[in-house]
C-alpha positions in Angstrom: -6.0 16.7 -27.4 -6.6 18.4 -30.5 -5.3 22.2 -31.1 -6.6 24.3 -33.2 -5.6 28.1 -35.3 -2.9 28.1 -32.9 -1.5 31.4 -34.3 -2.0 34.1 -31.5 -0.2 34.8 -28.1 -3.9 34.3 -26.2 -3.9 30.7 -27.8 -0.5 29.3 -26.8 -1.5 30.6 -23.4 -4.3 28.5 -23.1 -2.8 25.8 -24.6 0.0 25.6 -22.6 -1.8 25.0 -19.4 -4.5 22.7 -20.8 -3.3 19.4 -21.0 -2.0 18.3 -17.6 -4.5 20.7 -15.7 -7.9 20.1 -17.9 -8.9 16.4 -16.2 -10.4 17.5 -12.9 -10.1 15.2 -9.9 -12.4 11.7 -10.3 -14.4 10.3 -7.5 -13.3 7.0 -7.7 -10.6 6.5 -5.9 -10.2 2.4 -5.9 -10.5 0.0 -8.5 -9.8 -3.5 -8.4 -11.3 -5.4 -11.4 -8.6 -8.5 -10.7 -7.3 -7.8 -14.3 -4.5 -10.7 -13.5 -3.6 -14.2 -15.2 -5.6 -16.8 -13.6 -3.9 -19.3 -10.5 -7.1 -21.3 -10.7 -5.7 -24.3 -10.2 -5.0 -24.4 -6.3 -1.5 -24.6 -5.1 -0.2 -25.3 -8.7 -0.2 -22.0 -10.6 0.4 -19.5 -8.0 -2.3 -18.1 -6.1 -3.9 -14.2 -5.7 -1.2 -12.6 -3.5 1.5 -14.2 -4.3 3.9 -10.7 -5.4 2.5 -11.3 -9.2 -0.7 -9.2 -8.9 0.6 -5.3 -8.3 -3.1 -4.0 -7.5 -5.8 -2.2 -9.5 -5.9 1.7 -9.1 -5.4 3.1 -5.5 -3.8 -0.2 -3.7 -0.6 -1.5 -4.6 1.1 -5.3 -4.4 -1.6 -7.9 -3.0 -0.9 -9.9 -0.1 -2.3 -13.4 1.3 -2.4 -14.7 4.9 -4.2 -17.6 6.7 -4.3 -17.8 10.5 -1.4 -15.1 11.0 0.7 -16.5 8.8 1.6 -14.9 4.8 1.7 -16.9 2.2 4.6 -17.1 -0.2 5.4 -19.4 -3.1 7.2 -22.1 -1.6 4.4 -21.9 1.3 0.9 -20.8 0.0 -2.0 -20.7 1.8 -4.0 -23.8 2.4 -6.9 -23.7 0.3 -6.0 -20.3 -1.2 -8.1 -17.9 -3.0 -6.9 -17.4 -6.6 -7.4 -15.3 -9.3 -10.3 -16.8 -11.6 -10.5 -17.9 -15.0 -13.6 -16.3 -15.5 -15.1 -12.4 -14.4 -18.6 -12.4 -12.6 -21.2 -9.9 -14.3 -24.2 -8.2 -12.9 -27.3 -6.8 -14.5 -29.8 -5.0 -12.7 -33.6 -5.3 -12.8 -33.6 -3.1 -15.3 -31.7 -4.5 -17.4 -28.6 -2.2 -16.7 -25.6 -3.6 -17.4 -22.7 -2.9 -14.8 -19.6 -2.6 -16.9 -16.7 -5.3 -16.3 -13.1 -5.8 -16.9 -10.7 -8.5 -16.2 -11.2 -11.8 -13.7 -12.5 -12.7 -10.6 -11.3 -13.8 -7.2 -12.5 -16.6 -6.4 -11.5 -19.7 -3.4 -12.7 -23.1 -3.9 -11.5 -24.8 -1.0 -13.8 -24.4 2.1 -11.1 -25.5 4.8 -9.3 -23.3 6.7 -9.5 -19.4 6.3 -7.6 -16.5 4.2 -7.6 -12.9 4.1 -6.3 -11.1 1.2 -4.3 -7.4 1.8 -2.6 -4.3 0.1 -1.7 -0.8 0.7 -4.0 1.9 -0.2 -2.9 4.9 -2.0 -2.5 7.8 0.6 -4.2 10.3 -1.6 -7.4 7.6 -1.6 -6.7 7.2 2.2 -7.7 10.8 2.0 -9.8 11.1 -0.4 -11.7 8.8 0.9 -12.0 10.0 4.8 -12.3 13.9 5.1 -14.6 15.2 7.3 -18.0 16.6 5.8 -17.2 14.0 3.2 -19.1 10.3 1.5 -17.2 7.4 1.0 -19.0 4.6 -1.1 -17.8 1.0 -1.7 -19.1 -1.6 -4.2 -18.4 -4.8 -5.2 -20.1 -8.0 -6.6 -20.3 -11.0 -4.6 -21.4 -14.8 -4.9 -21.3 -17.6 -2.5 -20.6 -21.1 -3.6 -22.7 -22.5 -1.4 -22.7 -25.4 1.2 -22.9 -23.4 4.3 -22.8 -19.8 3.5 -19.9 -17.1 3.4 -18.0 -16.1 6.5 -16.8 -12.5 5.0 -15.7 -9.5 5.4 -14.3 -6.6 3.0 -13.3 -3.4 4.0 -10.9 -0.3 4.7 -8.9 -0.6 7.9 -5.9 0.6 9.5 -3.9 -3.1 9.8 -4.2 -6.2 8.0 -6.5 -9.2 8.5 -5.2 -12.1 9.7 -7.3 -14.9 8.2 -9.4 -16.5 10.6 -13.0 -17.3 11.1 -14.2 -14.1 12.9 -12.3 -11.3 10.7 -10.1 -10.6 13.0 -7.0 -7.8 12.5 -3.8 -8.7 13.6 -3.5 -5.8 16.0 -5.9 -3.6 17.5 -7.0 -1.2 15.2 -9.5 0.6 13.0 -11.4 0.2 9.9 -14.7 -0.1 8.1 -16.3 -2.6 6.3 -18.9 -4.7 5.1 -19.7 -8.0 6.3 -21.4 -11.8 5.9 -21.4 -13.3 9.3 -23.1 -16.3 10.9 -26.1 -15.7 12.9 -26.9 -19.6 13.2 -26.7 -22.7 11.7 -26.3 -21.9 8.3 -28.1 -18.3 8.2 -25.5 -15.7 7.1 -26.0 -12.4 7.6 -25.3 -9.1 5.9 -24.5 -6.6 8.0 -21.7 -3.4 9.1 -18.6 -4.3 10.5 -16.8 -1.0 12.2 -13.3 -2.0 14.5 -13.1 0.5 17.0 -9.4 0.0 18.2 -10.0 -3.8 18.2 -8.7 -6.9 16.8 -12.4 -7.7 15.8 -15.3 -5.9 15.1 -19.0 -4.6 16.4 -22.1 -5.5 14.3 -25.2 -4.9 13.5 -27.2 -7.3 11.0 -29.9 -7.7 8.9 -33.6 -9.3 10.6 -33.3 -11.9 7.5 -30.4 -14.1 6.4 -29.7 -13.2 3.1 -27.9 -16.3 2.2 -28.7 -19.7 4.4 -27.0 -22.6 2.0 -26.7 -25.2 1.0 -27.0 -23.9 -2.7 -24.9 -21.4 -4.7 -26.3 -18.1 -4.0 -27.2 -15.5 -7.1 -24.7 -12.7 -7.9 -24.8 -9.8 -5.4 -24.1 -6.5 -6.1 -23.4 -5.2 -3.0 -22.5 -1.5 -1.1 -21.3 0.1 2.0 -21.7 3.9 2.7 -20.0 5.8 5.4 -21.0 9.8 6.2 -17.6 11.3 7.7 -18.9 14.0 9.9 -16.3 16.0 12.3 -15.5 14.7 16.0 -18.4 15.0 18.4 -21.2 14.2 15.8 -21.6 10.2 15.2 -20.2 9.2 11.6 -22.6 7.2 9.8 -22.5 3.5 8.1 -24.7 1.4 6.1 -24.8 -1.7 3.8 -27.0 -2.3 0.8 -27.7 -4.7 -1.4 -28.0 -2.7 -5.1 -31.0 -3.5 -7.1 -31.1 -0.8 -9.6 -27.6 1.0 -11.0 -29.2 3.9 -11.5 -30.8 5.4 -8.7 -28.8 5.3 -5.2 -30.6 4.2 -2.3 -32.0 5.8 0.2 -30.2 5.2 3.9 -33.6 4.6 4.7 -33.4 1.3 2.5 -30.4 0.0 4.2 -30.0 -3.2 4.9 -28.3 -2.3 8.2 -26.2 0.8 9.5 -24.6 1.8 13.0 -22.9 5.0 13.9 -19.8 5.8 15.3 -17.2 8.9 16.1 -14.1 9.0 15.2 -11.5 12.0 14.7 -10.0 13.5 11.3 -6.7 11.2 12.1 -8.7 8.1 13.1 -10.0 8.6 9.7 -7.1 8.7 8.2 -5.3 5.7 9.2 -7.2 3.2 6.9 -4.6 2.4 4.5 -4.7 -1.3 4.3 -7.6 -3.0 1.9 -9.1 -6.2 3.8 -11.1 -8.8 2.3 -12.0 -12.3 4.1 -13.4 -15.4 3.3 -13.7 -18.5 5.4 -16.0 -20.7 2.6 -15.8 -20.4 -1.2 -17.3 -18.0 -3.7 -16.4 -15.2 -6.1 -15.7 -11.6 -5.2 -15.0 -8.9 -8.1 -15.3 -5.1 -9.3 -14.5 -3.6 -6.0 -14.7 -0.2 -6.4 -15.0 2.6 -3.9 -15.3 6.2 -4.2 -16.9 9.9 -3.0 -20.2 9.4 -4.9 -22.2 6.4 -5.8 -22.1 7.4 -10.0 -18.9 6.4 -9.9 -18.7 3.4 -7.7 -21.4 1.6 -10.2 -19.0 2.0 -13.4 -20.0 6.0 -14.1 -16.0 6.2 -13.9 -13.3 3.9 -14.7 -9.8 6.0 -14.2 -7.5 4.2 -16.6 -9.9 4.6 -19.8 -11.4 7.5 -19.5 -10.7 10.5 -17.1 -12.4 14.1 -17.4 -10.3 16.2 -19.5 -10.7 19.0 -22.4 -10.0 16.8 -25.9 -10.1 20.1 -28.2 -9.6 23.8 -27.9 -10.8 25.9 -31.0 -9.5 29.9 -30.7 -10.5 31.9 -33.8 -7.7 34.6 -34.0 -9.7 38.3 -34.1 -12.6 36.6 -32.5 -13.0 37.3 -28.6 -14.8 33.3 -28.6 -12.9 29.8 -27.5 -14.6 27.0 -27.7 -13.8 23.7 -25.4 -14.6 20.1 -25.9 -14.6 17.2 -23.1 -15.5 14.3 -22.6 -18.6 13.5 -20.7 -21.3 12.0 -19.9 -25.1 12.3 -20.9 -27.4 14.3 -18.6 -24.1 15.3 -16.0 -24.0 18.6 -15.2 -20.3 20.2 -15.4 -18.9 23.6 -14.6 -15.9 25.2 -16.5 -13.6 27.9 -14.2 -10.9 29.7 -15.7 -7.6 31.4 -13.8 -5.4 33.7 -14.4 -2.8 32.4 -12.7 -4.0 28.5 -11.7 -4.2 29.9 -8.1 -7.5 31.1 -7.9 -10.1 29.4 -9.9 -13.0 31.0 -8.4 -14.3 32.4 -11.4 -17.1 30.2 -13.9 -18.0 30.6 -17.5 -20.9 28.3 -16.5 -21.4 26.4 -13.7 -24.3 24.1 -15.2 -23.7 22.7 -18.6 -25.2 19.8 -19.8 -23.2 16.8 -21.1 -24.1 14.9 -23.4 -23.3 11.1 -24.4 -19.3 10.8 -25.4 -18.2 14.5 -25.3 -19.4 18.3 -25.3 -18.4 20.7 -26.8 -19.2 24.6 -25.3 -18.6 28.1 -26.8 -17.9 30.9 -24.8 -17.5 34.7 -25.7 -14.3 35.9 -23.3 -15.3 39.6 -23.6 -18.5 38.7 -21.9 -16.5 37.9 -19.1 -14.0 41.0 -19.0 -10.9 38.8 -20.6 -11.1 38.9 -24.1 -7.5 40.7 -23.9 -5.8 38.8 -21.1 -2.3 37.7 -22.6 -2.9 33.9 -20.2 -6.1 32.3 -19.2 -6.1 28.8 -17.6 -9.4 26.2 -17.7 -10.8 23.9 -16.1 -13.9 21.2 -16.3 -15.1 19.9 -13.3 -18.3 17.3 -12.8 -20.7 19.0 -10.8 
């Protein structure tokens, strides 16, 4: 962050607060790009849980299991899924480019069936499930063919065990997405919800997306959930994303189900499940409070919200900030006097623009120009 004519008492006060307080909260709470060194060669370089791959943002340490049992170096899964050589890339219809990093996961060998697991952050956990709240996930998604995916990806409250239907490994909760067998080799996309169950209740799309034998395209695929308080049914649905920019109307969805849980139901999805029971890739898993963020709006390690530049003209009642931002977001800046209360707006509507903005404001218009501290804050609107 630069500082500028830091000279006056009012300066160093805004100063001093600025840097670890100017970045306001992101909505992306999970972010798994599979930024790893490959394993691709099965059961000789390792394989994608095996303690060397210590999670993306919000989950820790990946895990690997097949039928119960977790895979460790001297015993890895049979036909494991490993970390690619390669990422997988996605561009809309638009010709919108969703942006990328790292690998891929991918599993080659069709036999048998393995789930992969980690922790999830307790601040995502509940970040990601407050009532009167949205929780988005996103991820892209391509079968190898022969006779379609078996899978399932999710939030849930125990692990996955690695078996043909998706099945937890003790009664429990969770959310998820899901590719599941309707017949022969039509696979289905639909919701997958475990209601304190080992496996979960459905409901499908009319039309198999994927029904083999050949490779499938690359999906870019999404699950929303509406929390709403106990007594009124949460909501799920599962698209498949067409256009990066616009979100989809639940109308659109390829299926949805509802649901009701309470606050600590909720709250007890901490492990992150996916499943696979044929071959394919799966990669940029994201999931977050709004869907900007859960298409590449925001990518936490590179570039969080925060003020880069403060200019205070000493004798002059005017500061001017500068943050980084994004074109055609809307962003409101609050000040404090005591990082308590930050009830109070300079503007609760400016515009960014592409890279960073920078906004002037005259503190006497707002009854402060003489306070000896001031704190600020940018928030995305």
């Amino acid at each position: 962050m630069k500082l500028q004519n830091s000279k006056t008492s009012l300066f160093v006060a805004l100063t001093s607060i600025i840097g670890p307080t100017g970045a306001a909260s992101g909505d992306l709470l999970i972010y798994e790009p599979f930024d790893y060194e490959s394993t691709a060669e099965i059961n000789a370089n390792g394989f994608f849980g095996d303690g060397n791959q210590e999670g993306g943002f919000g989950v820790g340490i990946w895990g690997q299991i097949s039928n119960g049992a977790v895979g460790t170096a001297a015993a890895p899964p049979t036909n494991e899924g490993d970390v690619a050589d390669e990422g997988v890339t996605f561009t809309d219809a638009e010709g919108n480019e969703l942006p990328v990093a790292g690998n891929a996961y991918e599993r080659r060998g069709r036999v048998g069936q393995v789930a992969c697991f980690s922790s999830i952050d307790a601040a995502a956990t509940a970040g990601l499930t407050a009532d009167n709240s949205t929780m988005w996930m996103t991820f892209l998604f391509q079968d190898f063919g022969f006779s379609g995916p078996d899978f399932g990806i999710g939030l849930h409250s125990e692990k996955m065990i690695g078996n043909d239907n998706q099945d937890l490994e003790a009664p429990g909760f969770g959310v998820g997405f899901g590719i599941v067998s309707t017949g022969g080799q039509a696979r289905n996309i639909g919701t997958a919800v475990y209601n304190n169950a080992v496996n979960f209740t459905r409901q499908f799309e009319e039309t198999p997306t994927f029904n083999g034998p050949a490779a499938s395209e690359t999906f870019f695929l999404a699950m929303k959930v509406n929390w709403k308080p106990e007594g009124t049914p949460d909501e799920i649905f599962v698209f498949i994303i067409a256009d990066l920019t616009t979100e989809p109307e639940e109308a659109d969805a390829v299926a949805s189900d509802t649901f009701d849980w309470d606050l600590a139901t909720q709250q007890s999805l901490d492990v992150f499940n996916f499943s696979d029971t044929q071959v394919g890739y799966v990669d940029e898993i994201r999931v977050g409070n709004a869907y900007g963020d859960v298409v590449g709006g925001t990518i936490p390690s590179s570039s969080p919200l925060q003020i880069t530049e403060i200019t205070y003209t000493p004798g002059h009642p005017s500061v001017s900030l500068t943050w980084n931002s994004k074109d055609g977001i809307s962003y409101a800046v609050r000040y404090s006097r005591d990082m308590v209360n930050w009830d109070f707006d300079l503007d609760d509507a400016v515009l960014g623009t592409a890279d960073s903005t920078t906004q002037t404001f005259n503190l006497s218009e707002f009854g402060i120009a003489n306070e000896k501290k001031l704190y600020f804050r940018v928030e995305k609107q």
